[in-house]
Every structure is written in C-alpha cells, then in structure tokens.
C-alpha positions, 0 to 999 in steps of 0.5 A: 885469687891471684889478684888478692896475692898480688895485692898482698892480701893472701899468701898463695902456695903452689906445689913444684908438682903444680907448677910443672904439670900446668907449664907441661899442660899448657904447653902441650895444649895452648903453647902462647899461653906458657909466657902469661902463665909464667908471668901470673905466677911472678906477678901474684907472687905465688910461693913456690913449694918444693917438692916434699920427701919421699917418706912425707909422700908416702905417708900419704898414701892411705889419704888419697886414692890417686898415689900421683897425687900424695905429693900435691897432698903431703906439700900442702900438709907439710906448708900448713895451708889454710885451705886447699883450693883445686878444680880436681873432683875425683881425687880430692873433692868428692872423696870426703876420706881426703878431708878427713884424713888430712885435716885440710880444708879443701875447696873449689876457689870459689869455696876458697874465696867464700871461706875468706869472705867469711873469715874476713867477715867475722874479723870485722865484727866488733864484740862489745 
C-alpha cells in the first residue's frame, strides 16, 4: 500500500493518534527502526489526519468497545475513507457492530488491497 501511495495511485490517510503510538512503539521496541518508518511515511506521501475534536471522539463512544480507540475511529469518519485498513482484531475486525455503526469499510490491508483490485477490476470493464 505504501508502494501504490507512493506512485499516486491511492491516497493514504493516518490518524496523528496512528502515527505517534507506531513512532512510540517502535522506538521503545526496534529504536533503528524509527528513521525508516519516518522516512516510509515522507516518501509514500501518507496524509497525516489531525487529531478529531473532543465531541467527534466521544460520538463514537457507542461505535467501539475500546474508548482509546474512538479518535483512530471518529478520524476516519470525519476524512471519509473509503476503507479502513488495521491489523487490530478485538477492537475493530472482529467486533461486526464497528462496521455497522460506522458505516466503514474496514479490512485487514490485505482485504484492502482485494477490495481495490476489485474496484479497479470493474473499472476496466467495457459496458456495450
């Protein structure tokens, strides 16, 4: 995904939330790691979200479980992404009220990367 960003071929959106919880993470755990992360993220061109308001936060507190992660939620609404990609199980993908509530698509990037497959797919499909 970050490949197509940076060919322009998608426009990636990260939440602030996103980007400073991955930069705390990987410093704490894989420091050397930090400069490449920061440079992946100049180079794909990823948009950074900034952090949604207080009130946009808390009305998402009946979309989630997780409260913490309302704001990772209440920005993806307030950009409207066409899908939301995440590697989080508990709080997002296995929780079928997230989509339901939101309205999001959401996916693994793997289901992400199918999903724009499929839409470039009918896309490219000539109707006579």
């Amino acid at each position: 995904m970050l490949v197509l960003s940076e060919m322009g071929q998608i426009e990636l959106l990260v939440s602030e939330q996103v980007i400073i919880e991955t930069e705390r993470s990987l410093a704490r755990k894989i420091p050397a790691a930090l400069p490449g992360f920061r440079q992946a993220v100049k180079d794909a061109a990823i948009k950074i979200l900034n952090d949604p308001s207080a009130k946009a936060v808390a009305e998402c507190f009946h979309m989630i479980r997780d409260r913490s992660d309302a704001p990772i939620l209440a920005a993806a609404i307030k950009a409207k992404v066409d899908f939301l990609v995440t590697h989080d199980r508990n709080h997002f993908l296995d929780d079928a009220r997230v989509v339901r509530r939101s309205g999001l698509r959401i996916g693994t990037p793997g289901e992400a990367l199918a999903w724009l497959r499929e839409k470039e797919s009918s896309r490219n499909c000539a109707v006579p």
